[in-house]
C-alpha positions as CSV (number, residue, x, y, z in Angstrom):
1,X,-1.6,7.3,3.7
2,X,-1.8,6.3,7.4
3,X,-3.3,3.1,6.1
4,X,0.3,2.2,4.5
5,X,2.0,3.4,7.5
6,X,-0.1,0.9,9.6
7,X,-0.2,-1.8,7.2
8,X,3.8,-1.4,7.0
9,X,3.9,-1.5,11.0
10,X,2.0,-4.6,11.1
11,X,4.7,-6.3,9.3
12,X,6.7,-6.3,11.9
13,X,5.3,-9.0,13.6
14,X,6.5,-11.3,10.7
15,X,10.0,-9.4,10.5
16,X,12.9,-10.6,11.6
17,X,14.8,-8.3,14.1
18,X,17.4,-6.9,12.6
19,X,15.9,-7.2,8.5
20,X,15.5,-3.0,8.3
21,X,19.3,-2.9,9.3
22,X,20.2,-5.9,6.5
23,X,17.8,-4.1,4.2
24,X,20.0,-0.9,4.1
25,X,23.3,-2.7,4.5
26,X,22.0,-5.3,1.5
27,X,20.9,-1.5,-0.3
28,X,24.6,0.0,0.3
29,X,26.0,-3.0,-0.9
30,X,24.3,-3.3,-4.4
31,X,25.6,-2.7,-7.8
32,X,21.5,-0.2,-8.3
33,X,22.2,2.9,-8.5
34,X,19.4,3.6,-5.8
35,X,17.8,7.7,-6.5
36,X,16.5,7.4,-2.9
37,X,18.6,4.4,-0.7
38,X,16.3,5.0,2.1
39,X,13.3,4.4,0.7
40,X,15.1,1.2,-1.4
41,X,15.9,-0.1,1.7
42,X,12.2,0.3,3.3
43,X,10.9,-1.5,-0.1
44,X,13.6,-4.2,0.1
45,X,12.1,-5.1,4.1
46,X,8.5,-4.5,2.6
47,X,9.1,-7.1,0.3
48,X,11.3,-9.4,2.3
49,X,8.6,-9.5,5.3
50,X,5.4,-10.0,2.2
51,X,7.5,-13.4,1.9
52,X,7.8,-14.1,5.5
53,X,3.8,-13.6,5.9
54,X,3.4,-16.1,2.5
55,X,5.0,-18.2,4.1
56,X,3.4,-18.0,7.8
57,X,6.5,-17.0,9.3
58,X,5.5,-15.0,12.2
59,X,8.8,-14.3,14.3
60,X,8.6,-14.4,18.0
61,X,10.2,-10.9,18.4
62,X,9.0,-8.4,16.5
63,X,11.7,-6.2,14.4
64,X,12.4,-2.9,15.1
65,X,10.2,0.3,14.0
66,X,11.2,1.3,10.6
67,X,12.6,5.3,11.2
68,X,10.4,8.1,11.3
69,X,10.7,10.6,8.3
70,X,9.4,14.1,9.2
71,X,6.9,14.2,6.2
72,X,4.7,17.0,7.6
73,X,2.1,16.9,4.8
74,X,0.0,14.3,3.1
75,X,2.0,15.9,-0.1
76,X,5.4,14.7,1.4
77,X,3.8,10.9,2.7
78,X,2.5,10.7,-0.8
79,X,5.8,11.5,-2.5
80,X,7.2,9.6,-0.1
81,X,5.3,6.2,-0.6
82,X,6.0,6.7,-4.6
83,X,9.4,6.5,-4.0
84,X,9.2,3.4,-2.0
85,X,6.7,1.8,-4.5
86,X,8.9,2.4,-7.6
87,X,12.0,0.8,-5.5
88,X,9.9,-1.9,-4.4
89,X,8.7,-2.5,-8.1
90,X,12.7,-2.6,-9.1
91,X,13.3,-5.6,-6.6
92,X,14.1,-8.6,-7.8
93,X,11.6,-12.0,-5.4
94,X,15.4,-13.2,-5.2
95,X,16.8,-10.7,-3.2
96,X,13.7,-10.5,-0.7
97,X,14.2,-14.3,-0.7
98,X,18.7,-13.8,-0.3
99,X,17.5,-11.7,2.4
100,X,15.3,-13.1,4.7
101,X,17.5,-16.4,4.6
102,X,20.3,-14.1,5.7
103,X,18.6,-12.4,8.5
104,X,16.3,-15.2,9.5
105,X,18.4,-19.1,8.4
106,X,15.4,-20.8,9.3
107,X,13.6,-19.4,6.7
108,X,15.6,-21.3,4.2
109,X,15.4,-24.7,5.6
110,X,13.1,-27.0,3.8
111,X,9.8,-27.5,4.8
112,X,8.6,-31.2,5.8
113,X,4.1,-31.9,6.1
114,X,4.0,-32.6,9.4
């Protein structure tokens, strides 16, 4: 499980600061009926930072540590990580993509070869 956890933090470096914050906000916001909003909101900046690293966008300020959850057994990091996987599998590409053009409006303008 730590190997999620440290794959997750390594994200970070292509998150905007501020996307966990959106991510819950954009979560609070939605028509889903979310069984577990906290973990929809850390699949919603999962998936929204996956894009950023497609597209090479590595920010120049990291974003913020997502919150610590006192899971105090593997049992609880495993639930845990299920519940984030099924709201991550729920998540519409378009709403990683509304997202990170929100948080991040560089991200949406066009790309030119160079």
């Amino acid at each position: 499980m730590h190997t999620l956890t440290d794959a997750v933090e390594q994200l970070r470096d292509y998150a905007p600061p501020g996307l966990f914050y959106a991510a819950e906000d954009a979560v609070e916001e939605s028509a889903e009926d979310w069984p577990n909003p906290q973990a929809a909101a850390e699949a919603l900046y999962i998936k929204t930072a996956l894009l950023a690293v497609t597209r090479s966008q590595r920010t120049r300020c990291s974003s913020e540590p997502l919150p610590g959850k006192p899971l105090t057994t593997t049992e609880d990091e495993a639930r845990w990580w299920a519940q984030v996987q099924h709201a991550y599998a729920s998540i519409p590409p378009r709403q990683a993509e509304e997202l990170l053009a929100t948080v991040d409006p560089k991200s949406a303008e066009p790309r030119t070869a160079g």
